[in-house]
BAMIDO-333166 format. One record per residue (C-alpha): residue number from 1; x, y, z. Coordinates in steps of 0.25 Angstrom, whole numbers, plus 5000, padded with zeros to 4 digits. Layout:
BAMIDO-333166
NUM_X_Y_Z .
...
***
This chain:
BAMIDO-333166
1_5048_5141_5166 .
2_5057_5138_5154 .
3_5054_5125_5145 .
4_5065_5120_5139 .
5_5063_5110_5127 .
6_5073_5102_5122 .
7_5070_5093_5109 .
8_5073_5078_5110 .
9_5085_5076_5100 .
10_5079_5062_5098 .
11_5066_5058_5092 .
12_5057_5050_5100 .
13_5054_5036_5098 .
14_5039_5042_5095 .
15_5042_5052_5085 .
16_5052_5042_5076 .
17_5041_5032_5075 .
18_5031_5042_5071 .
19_5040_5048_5061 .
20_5042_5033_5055 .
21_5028_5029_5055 .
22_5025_5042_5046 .
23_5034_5039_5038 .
24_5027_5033_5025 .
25_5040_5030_5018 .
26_5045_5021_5028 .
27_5037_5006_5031 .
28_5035_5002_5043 .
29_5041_4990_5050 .
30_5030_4981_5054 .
31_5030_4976_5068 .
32_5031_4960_5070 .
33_5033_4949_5080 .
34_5038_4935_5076 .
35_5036_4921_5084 .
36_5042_4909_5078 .
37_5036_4895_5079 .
38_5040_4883_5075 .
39_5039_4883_5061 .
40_5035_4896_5058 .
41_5037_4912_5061 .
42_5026_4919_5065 .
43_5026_4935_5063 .
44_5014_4946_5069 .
45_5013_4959_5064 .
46_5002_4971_5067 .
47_4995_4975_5055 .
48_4983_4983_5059 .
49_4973_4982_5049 .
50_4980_4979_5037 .
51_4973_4967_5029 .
52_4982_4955_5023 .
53_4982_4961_5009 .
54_4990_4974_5015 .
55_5002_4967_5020 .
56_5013_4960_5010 .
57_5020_4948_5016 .
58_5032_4941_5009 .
59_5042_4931_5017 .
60_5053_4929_5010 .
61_5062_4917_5015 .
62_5064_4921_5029 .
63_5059_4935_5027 .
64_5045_4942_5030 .
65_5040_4954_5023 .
66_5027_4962_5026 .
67_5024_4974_5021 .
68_5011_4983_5022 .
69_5005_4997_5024 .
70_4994_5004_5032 .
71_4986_5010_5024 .
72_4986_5027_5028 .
73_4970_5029_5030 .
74_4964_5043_5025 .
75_4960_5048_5037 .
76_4967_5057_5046 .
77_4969_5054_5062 .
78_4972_5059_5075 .
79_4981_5049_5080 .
80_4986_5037_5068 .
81_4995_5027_5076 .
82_4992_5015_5068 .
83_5001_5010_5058 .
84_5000_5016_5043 .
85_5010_5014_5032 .
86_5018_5005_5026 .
87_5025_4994_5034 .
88_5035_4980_5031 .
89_5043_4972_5039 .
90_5053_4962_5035 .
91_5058_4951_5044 .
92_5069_4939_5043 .
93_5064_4928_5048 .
94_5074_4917_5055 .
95_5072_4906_5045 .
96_5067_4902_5031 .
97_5049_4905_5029 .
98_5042_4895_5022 .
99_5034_4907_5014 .
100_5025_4898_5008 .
101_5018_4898_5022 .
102_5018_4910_5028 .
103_5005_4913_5031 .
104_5000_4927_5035 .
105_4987_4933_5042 .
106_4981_4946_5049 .
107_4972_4945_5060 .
108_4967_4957_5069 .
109_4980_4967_5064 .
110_4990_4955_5065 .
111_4997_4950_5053 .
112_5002_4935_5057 .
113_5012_4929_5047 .
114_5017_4914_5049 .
115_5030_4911_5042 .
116_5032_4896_5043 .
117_5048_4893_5042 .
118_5052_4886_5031 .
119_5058_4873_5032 .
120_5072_4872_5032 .
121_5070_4884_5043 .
122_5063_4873_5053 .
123_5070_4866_5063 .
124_5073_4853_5059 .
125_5070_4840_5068 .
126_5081_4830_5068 .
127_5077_4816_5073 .
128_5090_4810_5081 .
129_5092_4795_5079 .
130_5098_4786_5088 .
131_5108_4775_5085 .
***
């Protein structure tokens, strides 16, 4: 019986991420999911076991900046599929942040942030009168 084996000219989807995620030189993007409400923007990201002082937060206009890093831990492993490194994330947001207000908080892994829009960026309510 002959084997014949041919190398994949393309890397797989696998390999690239690993490549990336051991890279030290290159952040990481941090994952995020958005709702909007009302009055205010509500962003979740995943940060296992990071404290608030690990993480730097900055909102900027209508701009959100977190940055942060895993610390590497000393001790060699069989399997290390947990995030480690630096990461930072920058997002636009649709309208105008009041930054005064932004509150943030991390409870069981989850950073929350809530980014109350500013005021010009709500909707204004226009009482129609009758003659």
């Amino acid at each position: 019986m002959t084997l014949y084996i041919q190398p994949y000219r393309f890397a797989s989807p696998f390999r690239r991420m690993a490549r990336h995620a051991e890279s030290p030189s290159q952040p990481r993007a941090l994952g995020v999911n958005v709702r909007e409400e009302d009055d205010a923007y509500v962003l979740y990201a995943l940060v296992p076991g990071l404290k608030a002082e690990d993480l730097n937060i900055q909102v900027i206009e209508n701009r959100v900046h977190i940055e942060g890093e895993y610390k590497d831990e000393e001790t060699p492993f069989l399997l290390n599929e947990l995030p480690r490194g630096a990461f930072r994330r920058s997002l636009r947001m649709p309208s105008e942040i009041n930054a005064d207000k932004v509150e943030a908080r991390i409870a069981d892994g989850v950073l929350t942030l809530t980014l109350p829009k500013a005021e010009s960026a709500k909707p204004k309510k226009i009482k129609v009168t009758v003659r």
